[in-house]
Residue frames as qw, qx, qy, qz and C-alpha x, y, z in Angstrom:
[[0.893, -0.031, 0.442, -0.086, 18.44, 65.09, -52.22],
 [0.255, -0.441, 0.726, 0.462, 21.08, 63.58, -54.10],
 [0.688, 0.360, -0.179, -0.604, 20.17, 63.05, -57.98],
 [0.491, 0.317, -0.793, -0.174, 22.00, 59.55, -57.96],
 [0.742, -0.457, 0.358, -0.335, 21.32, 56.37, -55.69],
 [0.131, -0.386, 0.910, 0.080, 23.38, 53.11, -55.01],
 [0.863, 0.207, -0.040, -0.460, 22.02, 49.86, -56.49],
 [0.320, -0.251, 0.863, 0.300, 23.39, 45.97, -56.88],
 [0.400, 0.645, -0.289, -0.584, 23.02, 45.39, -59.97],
 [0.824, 0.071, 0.546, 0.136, 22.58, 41.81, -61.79],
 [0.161, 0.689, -0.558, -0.433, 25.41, 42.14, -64.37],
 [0.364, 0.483, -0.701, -0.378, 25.42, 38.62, -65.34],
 [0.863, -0.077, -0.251, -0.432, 23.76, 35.20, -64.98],
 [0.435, 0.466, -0.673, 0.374, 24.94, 32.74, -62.35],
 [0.493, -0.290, -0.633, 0.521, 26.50, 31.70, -59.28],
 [0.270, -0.937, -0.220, 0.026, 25.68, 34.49, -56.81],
 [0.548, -0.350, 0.202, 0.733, 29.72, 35.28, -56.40],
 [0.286, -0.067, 0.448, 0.844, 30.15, 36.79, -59.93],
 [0.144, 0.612, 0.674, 0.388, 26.41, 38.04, -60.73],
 [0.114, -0.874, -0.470, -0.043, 26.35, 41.11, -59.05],
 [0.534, 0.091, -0.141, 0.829, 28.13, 44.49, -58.56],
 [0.066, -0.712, -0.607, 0.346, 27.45, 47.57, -57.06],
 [0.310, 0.368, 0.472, 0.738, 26.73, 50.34, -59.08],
 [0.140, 0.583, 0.251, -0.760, 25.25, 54.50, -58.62],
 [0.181, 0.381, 0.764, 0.488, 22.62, 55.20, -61.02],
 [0.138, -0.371, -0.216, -0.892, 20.53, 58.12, -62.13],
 [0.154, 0.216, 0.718, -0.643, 17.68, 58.55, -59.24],
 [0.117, 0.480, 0.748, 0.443, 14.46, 58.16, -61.17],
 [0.176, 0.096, 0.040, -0.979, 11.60, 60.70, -61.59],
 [0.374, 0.365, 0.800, -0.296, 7.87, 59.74, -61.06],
 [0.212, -0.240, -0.550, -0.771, 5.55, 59.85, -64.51],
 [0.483, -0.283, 0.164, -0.812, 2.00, 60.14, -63.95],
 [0.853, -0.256, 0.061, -0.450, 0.19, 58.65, -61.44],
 [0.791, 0.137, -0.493, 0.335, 3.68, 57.33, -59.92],
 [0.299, -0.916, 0.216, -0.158, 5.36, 57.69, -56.76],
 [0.646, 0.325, -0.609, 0.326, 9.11, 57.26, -56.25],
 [0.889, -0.435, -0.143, 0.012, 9.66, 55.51, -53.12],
 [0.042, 0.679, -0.667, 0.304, 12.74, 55.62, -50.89],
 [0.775, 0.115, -0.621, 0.032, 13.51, 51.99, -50.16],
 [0.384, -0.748, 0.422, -0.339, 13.74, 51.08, -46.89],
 [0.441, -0.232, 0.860, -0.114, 14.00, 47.35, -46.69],
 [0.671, 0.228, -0.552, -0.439, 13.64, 44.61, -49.73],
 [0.736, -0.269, 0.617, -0.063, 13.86, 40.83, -49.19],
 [0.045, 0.475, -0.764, -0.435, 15.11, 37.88, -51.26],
 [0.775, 0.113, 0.277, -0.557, 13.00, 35.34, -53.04],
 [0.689, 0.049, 0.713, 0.122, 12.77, 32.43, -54.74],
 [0.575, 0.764, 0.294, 0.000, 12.12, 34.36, -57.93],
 [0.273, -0.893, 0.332, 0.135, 15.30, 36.23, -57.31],
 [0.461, -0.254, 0.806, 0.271, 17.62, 32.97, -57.62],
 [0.612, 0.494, 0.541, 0.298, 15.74, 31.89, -60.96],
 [0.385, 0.923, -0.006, 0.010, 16.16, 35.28, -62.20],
 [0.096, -0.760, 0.614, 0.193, 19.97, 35.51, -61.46],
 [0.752, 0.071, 0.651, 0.074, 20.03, 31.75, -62.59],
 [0.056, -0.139, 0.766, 0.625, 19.02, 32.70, -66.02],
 [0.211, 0.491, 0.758, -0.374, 15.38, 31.47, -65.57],
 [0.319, 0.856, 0.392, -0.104, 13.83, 34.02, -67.52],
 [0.499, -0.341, 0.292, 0.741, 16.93, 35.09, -69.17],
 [0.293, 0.560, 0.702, 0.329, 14.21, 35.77, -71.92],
 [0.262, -0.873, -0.393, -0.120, 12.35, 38.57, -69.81],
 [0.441, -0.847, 0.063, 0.289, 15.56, 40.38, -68.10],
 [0.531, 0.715, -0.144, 0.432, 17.73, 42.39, -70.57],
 [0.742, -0.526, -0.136, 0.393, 21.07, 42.74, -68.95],
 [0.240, 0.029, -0.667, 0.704, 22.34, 44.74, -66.55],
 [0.394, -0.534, -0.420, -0.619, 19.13, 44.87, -64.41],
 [0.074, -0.164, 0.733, -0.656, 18.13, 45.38, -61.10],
 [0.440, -0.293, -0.795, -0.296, 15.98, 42.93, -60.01],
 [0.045, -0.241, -0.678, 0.693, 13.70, 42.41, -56.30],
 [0.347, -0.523, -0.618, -0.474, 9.94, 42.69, -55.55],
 [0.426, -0.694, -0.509, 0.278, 9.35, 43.22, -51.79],
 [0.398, 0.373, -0.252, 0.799, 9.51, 46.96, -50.84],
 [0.327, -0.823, -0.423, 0.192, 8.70, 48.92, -47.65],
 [0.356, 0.218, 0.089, 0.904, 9.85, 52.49, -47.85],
 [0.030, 0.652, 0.289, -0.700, 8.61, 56.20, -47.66],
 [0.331, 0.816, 0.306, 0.362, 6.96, 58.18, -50.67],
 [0.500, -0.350, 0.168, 0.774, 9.60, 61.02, -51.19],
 [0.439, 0.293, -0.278, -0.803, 7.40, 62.61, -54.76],
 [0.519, 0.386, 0.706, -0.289, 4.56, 62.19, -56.54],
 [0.128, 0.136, 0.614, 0.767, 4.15, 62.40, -60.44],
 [0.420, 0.043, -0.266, -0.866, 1.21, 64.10, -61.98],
 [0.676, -0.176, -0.179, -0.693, -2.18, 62.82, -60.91],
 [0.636, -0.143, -0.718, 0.242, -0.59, 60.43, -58.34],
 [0.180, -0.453, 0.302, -0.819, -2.87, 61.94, -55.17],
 [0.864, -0.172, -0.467, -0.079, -3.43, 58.82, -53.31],
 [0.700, -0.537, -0.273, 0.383, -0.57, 59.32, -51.20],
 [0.170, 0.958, -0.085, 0.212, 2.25, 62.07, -50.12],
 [0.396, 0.568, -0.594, 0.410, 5.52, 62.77, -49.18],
 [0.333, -0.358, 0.561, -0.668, 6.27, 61.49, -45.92],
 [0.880, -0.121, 0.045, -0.457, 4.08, 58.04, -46.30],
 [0.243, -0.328, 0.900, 0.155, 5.30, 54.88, -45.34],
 [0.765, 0.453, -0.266, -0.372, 4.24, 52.24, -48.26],
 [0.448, -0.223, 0.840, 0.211, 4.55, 48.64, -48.77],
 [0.802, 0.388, 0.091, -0.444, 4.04, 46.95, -52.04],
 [0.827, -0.093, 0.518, 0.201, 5.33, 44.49, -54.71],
 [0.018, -0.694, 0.354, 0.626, 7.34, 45.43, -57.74],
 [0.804, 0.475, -0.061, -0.352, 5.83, 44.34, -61.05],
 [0.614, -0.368, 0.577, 0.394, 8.47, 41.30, -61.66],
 [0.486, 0.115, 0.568, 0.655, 10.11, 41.80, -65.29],
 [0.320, 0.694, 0.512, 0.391, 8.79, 45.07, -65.77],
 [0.031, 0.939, -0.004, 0.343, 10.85, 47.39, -65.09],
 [0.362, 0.315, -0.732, 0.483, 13.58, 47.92, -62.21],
 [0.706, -0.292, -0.621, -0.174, 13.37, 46.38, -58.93],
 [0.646, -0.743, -0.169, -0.056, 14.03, 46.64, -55.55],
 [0.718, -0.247, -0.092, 0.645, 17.57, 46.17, -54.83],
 [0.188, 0.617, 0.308, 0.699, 17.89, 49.90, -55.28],
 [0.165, -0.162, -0.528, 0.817, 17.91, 52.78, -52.79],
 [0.434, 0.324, 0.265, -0.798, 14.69, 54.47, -54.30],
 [0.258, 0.274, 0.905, 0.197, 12.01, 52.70, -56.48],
 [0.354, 0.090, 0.141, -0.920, 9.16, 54.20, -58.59],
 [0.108, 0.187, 0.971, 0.103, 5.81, 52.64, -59.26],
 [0.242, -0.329, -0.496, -0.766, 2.43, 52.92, -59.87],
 [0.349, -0.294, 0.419, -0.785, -0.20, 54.18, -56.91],
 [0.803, -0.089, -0.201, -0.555, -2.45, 51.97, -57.85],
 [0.770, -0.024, -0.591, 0.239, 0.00, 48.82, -56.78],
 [0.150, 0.366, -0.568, 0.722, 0.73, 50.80, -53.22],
 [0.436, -0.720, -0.320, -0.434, -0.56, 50.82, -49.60],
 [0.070, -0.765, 0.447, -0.457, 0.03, 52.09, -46.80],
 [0.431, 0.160, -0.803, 0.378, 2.21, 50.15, -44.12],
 [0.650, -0.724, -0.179, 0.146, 1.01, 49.15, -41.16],
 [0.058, -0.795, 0.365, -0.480, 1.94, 50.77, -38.51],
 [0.813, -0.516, 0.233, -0.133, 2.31, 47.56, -36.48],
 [0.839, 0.348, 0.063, 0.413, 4.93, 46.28, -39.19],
 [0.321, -0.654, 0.360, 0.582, 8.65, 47.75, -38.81],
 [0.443, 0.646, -0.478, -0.397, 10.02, 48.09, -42.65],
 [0.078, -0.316, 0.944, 0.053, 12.22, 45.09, -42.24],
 [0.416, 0.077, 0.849, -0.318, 9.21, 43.19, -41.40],
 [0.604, 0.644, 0.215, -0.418, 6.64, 44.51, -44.19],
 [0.355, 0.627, -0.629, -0.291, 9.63, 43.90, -46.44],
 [0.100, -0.141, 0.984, -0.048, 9.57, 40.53, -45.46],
 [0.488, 0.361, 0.738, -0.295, 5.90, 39.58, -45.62],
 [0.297, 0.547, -0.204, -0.756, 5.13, 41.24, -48.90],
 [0.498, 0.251, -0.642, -0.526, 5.59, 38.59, -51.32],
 [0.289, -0.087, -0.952, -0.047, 4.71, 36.02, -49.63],
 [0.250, 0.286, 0.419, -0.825, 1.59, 37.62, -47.93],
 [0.503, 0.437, -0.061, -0.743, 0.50, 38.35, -50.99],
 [0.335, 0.222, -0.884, -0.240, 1.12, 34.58, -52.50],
 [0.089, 0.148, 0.837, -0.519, -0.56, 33.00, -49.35],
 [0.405, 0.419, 0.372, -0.723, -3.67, 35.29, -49.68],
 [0.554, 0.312, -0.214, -0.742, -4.19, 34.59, -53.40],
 [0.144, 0.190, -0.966, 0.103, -3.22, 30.95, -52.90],
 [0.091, -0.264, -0.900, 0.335, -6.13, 30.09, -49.84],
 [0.300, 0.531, 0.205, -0.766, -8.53, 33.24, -51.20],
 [0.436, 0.564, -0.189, -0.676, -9.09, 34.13, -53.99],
 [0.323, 0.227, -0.888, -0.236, -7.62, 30.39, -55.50],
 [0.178, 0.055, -0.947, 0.261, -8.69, 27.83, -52.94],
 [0.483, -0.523, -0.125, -0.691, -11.86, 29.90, -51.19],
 [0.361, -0.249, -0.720, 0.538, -10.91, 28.40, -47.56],
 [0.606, -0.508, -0.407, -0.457, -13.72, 28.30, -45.43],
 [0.269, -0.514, 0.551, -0.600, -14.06, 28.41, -42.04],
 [0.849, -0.045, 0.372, -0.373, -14.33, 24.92, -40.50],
 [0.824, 0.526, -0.210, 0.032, -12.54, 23.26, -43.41],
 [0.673, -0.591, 0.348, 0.277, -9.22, 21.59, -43.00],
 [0.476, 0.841, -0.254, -0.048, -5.97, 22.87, -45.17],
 [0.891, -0.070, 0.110, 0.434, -2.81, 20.68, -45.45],
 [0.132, 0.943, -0.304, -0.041, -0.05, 23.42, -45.93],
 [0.907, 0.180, -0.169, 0.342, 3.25, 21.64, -47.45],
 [0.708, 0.113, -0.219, 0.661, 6.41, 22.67, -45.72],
 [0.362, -0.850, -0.301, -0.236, 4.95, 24.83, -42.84],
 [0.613, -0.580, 0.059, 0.533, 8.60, 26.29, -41.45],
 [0.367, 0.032, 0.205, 0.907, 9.42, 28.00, -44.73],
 [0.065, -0.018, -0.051, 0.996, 8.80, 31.48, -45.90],
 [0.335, -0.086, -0.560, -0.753, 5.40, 30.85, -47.49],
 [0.498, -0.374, -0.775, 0.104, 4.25, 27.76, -45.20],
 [0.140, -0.431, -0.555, 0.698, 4.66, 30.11, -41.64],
 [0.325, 0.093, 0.063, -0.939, 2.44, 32.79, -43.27],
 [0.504, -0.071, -0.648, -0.567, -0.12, 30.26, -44.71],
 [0.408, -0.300, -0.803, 0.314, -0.57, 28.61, -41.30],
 [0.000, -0.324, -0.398, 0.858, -1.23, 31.99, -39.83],
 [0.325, 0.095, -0.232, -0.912, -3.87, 32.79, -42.82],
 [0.341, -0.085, -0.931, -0.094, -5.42, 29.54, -42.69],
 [0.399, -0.162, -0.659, 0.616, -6.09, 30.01, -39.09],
 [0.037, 0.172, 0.051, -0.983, -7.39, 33.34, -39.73],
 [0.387, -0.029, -0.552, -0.738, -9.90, 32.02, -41.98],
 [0.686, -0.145, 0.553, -0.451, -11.19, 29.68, -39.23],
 [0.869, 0.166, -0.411, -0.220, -9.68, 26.56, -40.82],
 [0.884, -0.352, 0.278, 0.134, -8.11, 23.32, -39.23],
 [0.178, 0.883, -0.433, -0.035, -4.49, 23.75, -39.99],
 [0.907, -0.341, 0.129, 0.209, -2.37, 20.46, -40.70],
 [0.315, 0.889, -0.325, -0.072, 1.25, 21.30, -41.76],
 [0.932, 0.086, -0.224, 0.272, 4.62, 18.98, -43.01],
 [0.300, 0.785, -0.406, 0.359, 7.72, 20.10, -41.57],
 [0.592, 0.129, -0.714, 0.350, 10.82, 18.03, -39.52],
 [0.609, -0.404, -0.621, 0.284, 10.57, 17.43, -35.79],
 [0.371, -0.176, -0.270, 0.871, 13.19, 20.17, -34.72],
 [0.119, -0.108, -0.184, -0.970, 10.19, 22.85, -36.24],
 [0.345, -0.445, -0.826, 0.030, 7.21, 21.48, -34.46],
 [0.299, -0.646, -0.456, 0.534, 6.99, 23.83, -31.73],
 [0.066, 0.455, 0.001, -0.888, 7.39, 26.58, -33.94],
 [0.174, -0.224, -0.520, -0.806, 4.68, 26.02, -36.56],
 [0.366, -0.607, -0.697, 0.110, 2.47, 24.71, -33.30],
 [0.333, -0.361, -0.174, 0.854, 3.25, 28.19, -32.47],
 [0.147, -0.009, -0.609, -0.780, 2.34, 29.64, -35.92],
 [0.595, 0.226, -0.180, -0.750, -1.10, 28.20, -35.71],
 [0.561, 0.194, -0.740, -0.316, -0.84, 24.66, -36.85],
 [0.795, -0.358, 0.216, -0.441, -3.22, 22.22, -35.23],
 [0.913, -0.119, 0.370, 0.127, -1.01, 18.84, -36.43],
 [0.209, 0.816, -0.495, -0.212, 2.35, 18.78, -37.73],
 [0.988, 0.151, 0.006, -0.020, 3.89, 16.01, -39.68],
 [0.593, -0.459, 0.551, 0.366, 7.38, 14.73, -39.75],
 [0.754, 0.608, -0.161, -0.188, 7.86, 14.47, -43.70],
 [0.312, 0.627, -0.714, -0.002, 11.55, 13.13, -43.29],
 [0.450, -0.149, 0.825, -0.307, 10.81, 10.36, -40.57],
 [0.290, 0.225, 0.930, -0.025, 8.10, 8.45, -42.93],
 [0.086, -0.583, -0.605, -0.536, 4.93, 8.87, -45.70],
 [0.074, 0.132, 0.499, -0.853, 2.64, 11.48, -44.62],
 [0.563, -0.090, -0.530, -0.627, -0.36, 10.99, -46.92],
 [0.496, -0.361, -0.789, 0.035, -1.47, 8.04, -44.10],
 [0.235, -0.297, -0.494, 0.782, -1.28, 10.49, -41.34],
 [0.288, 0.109, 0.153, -0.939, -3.50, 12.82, -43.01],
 [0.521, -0.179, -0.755, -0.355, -5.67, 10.14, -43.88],
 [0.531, -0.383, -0.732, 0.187, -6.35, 9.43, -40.44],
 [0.021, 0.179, 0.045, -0.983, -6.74, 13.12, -39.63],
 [0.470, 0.652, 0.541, -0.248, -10.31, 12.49, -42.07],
 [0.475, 0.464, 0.490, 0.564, -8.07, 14.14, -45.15],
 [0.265, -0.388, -0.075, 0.879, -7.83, 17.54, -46.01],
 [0.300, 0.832, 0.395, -0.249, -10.43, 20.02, -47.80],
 [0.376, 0.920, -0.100, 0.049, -7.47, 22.28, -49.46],
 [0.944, 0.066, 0.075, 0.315, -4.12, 21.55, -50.41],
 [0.142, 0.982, -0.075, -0.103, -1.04, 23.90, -50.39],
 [0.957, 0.133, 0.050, 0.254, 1.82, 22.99, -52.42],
 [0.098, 0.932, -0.340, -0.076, 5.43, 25.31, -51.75],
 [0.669, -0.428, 0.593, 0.134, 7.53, 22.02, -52.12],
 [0.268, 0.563, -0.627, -0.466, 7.30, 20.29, -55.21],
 [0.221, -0.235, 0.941, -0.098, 8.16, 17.02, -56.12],
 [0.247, -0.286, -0.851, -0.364, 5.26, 14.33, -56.53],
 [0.115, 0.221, 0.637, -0.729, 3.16, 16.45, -54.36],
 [0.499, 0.176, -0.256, -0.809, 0.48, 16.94, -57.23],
 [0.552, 0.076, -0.722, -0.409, 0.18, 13.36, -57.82],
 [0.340, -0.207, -0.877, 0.268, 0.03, 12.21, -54.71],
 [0.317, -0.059, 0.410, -0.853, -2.44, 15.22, -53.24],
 [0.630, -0.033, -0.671, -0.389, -5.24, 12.87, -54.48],
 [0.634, -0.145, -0.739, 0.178, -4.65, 10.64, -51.54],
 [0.325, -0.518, -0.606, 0.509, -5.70, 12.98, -48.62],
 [0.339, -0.051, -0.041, -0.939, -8.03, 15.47, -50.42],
 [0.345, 0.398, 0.693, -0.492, -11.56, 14.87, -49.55],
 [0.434, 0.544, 0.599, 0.396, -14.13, 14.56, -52.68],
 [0.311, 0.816, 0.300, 0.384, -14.30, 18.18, -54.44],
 [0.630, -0.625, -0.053, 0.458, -11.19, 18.96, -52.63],
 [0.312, 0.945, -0.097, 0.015, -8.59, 22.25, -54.09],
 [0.745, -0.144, 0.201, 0.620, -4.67, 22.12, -54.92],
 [0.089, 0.957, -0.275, 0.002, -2.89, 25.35, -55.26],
 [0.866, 0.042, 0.140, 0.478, 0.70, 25.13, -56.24],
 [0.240, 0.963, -0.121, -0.014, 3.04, 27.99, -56.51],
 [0.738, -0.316, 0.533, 0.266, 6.01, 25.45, -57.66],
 [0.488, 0.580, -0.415, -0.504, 7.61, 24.92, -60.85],
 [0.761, -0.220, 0.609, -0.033, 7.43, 21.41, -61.86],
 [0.254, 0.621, -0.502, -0.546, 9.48, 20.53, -64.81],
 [0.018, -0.031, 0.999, 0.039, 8.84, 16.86, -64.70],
 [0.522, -0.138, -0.487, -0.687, 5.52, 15.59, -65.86],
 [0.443, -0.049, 0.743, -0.500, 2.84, 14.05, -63.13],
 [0.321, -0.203, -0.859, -0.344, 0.20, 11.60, -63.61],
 [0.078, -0.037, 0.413, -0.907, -2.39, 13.54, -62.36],
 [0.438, -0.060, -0.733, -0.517, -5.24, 11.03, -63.39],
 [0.379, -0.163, -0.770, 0.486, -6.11, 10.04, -59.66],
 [0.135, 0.156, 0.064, -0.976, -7.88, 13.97, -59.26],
 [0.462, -0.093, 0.003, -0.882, -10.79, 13.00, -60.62],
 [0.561, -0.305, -0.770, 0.009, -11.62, 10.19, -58.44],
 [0.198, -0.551, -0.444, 0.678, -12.19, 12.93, -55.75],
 [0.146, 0.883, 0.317, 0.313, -13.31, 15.95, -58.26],
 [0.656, -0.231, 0.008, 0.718, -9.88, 17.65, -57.67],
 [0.473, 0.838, 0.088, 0.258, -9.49, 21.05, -58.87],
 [0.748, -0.263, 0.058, 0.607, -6.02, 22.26, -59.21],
 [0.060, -0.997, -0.019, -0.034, -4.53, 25.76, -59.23],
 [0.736, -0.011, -0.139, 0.662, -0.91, 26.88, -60.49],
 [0.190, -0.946, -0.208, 0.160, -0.28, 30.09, -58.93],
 [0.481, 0.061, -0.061, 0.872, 2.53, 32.99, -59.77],
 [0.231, -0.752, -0.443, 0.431, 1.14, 35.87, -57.63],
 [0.255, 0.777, 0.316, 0.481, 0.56, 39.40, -58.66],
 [0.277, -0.103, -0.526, 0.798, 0.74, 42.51, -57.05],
 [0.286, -0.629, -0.518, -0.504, -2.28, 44.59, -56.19],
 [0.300, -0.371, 0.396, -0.785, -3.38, 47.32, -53.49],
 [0.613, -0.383, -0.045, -0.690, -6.23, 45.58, -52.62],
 [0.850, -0.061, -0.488, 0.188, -4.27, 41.95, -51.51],
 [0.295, 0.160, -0.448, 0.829, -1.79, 44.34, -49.39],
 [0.348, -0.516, 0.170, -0.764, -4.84, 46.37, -47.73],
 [0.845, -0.219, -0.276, -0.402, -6.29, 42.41, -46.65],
 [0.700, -0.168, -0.496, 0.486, -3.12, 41.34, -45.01],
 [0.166, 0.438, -0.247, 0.848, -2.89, 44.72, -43.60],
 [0.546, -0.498, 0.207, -0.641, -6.10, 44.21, -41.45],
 [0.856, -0.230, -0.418, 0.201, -4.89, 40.82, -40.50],
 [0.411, 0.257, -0.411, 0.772, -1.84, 42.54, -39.10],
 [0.230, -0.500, 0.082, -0.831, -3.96, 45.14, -37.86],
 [0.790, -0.390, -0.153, -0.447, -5.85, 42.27, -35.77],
 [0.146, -0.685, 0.703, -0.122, -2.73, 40.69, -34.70],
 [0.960, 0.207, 0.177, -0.058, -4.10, 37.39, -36.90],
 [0.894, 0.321, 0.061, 0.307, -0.71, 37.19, -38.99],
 [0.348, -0.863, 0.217, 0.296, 3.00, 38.43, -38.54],
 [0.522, 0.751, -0.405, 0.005, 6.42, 37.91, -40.63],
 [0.888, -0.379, 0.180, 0.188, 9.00, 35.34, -39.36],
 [0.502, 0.741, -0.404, 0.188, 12.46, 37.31, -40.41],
 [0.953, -0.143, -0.169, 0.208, 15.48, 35.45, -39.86],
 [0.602, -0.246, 0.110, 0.752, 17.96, 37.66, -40.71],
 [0.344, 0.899, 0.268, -0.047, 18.28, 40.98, -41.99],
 [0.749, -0.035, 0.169, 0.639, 21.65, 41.82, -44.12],
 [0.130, 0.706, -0.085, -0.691, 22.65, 45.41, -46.04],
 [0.761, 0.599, 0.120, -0.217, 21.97, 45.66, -49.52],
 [0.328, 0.744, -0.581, -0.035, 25.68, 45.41, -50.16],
 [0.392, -0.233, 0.838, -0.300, 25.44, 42.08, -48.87],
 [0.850, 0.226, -0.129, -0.458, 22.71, 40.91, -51.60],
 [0.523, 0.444, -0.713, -0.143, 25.31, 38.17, -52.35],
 [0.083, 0.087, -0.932, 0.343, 24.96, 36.30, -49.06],
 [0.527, 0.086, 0.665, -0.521, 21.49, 36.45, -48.64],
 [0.721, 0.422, -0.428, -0.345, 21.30, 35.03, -52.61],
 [0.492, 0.376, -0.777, 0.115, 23.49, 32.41, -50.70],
 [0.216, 0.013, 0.857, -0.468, 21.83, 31.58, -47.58],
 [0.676, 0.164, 0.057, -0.717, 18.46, 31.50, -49.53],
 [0.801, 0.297, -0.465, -0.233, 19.83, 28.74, -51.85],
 [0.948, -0.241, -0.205, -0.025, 20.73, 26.88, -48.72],
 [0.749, 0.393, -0.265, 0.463, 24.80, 27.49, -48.58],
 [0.554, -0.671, -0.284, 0.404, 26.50, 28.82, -46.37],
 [0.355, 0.900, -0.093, 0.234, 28.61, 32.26, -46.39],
 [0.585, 0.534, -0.376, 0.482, 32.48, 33.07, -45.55],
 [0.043, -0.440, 0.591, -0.674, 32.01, 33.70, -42.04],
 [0.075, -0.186, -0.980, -0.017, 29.66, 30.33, -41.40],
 [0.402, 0.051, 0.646, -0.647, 26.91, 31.93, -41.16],
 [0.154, 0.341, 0.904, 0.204, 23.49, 28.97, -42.61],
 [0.219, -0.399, -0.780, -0.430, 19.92, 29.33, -43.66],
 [0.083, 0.141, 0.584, -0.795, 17.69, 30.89, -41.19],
 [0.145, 0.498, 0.851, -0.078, 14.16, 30.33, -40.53],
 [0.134, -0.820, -0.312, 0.461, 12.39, 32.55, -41.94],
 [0.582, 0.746, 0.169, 0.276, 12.82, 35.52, -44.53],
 [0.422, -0.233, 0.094, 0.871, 16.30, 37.45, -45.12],
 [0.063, -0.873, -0.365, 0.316, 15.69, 40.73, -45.34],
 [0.701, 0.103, -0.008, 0.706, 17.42, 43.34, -46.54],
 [0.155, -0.876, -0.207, 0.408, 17.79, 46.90, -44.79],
 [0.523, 0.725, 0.177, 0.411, 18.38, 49.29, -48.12],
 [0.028, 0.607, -0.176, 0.774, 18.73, 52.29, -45.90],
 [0.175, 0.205, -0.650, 0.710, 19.55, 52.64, -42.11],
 [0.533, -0.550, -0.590, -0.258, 16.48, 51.45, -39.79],
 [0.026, 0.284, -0.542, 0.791, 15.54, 53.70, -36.90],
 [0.713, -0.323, -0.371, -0.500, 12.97, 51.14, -35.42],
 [0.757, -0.421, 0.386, -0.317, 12.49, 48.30, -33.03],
 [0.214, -0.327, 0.895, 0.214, 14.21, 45.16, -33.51],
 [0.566, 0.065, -0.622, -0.537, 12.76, 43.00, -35.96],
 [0.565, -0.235, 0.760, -0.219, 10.81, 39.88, -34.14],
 [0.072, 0.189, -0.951, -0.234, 11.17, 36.32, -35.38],
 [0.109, -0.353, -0.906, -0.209, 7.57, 34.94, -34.81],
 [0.260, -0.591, -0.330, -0.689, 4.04, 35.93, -34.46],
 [0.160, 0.008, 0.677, -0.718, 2.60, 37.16, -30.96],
 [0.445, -0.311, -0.749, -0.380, -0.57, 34.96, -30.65]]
């Protein structure tokens, strides 16, 4: 095995054009109770773009390689890492500002953040559900405690976060309303979602009012969605948020219903990965990749993420961009869950 590996490399804050370059770096060397991963497939996030922004310009000493989603293969084990072995496949998240990250052909990490891939998950795909899996679950678990029988308002139920949250919801045996434009109806009614709102056509707060209101709140939009969740939470109703909101609310309304409100920046942790793993395993929750680019490509999917388009037209796609590190002998990736 070769002692170096390729990597794109965030050289400098920015646009996506000028922030990256690609770049062969030492191949790392598990310490104890690590294993270094061979990278199959990463994805891009929202945390991504703030970090190449600048965002945390605090926390990321440049040049750094950044990325959190990985699916891959243990390749070695350090000292008193005997959890897994060569030859496993392994999804987990990559501690964010602590250390290097994903874009990267091999990765090392601590066992304790690993588990093992499904086997119903292709790489691409487990690279794609990772963070947000693992946002979802602490979001409507471990934050929110959906119940079965309860009804969850999920905000923008076509993006990355929303189509898994509809499918966990769902899982949990809740009623499942979700916001998202006309043309995506049929595919969060697909997803799970029992009622789907138009948000661009007119107010939606009255619709879920007349729905009887909503038991748990999930916020991946923004905006004045804090202030206004008030108006179609039921009395000791929950708000999770895993927005930044730099603009102050007036969030005084909350405790005329006994509101409790939850900002969320997700961890990583075996034991969140093993819980989506037996969803998968039940065939309760899938990934919805859109696209899936090479890693020498990071720049365009840094540029379809942030909406834009790239040099050869191609837009946005539903759904997470992917990114295949190393050559994928699998099945095609599919676009939605099989229900």
């Amino acid at each position: 095995m070769s002692t170096s590996m390729r990597v794109m490399e965030l050289v400098r804050f920015g646009d996506a054009e000028d922030a990256f370059a690609a770049r062969e770096l030492p191949r790392p060397a598990p310490g104890p109770g690590q294993v270094l991963v061979r990278v199959m497939a990463t994805s891009v996030n929202p945390l991504d773009l703030q970090t190449r922004r600048g965002d945390y310009r605090d926390q990321v000493a440049l040049p750094a390689v950044i990325g959190n989603d990985v699916s891959g293969v243990v390749v070695e084990t350090g000292p008193g890492a005997d959890d897994f072995h060569s030859g496993d496949e392994v999804w987990y998240i990559a501690p964010a500002f602590d250390g290097p990250g994903s874009y990267a052909e091999f990765h090392v990490v601590d066992q304790a953040l690993v588990a093992r891939k499904p086997a119903r998950l292709s790489h691409v795909e487990a690279a794609g559900l990772g963070v947000v899996g693992v946002t979802v679950w602490e979001a409507l678990v471990e934050r929110a405690g959906v119940r079965a029988g309860e009804r969850v308002l999920v905000h923008g139920g076509a993006g990355g976060v929303g189509s898994a949250a509809i499918q966990v919801a769902r899982a949990l045996g809740a009623e499942v309303v979700t916001t998202a434009r006309a043309r995506d109806h049929a595919f969060v009614s697909g997803l799970g979602a029992d009622h789907a709102i138009d948000f661009s056509t007119g107010d939606y707060a009255p619709r879920v009012r007349e729905l009887g209101g909503v038991d748990v709140v999930l916020d991946t939009v923004g905006g004045d969605t804090l202030a206004r969740s008030p108006e179609v939470l039921a009395d000791r109703g929950r708000v999770v948020t895993i927005v930044d909101t730099p603009e102050p609310q007036n969030l005084l309304a909350a405790w005329g219903v006994n509101a409790t409100y939850h900002f969320l920046f997700a961890g990583p942790g075996r034991a969140k990965f093993e819980a989506l793993g037996r969803l998968v395993d039940q065939g309760e929750l899938r990934p919805v990749i859109g696209t899936v680019l090479p890693l020498d490509e990071i720049v365009q999917a840094h540029t379809l993420l942030e909406g834009g388009s790239t040099a050869d037209g191609r837009r946005r796609p539903r759904g997470k961009i992917a990114i295949a590190v190393h050559p994928l002998d699998e099945p095609p990736h599919r676009t939605t869950p099989s229900r």
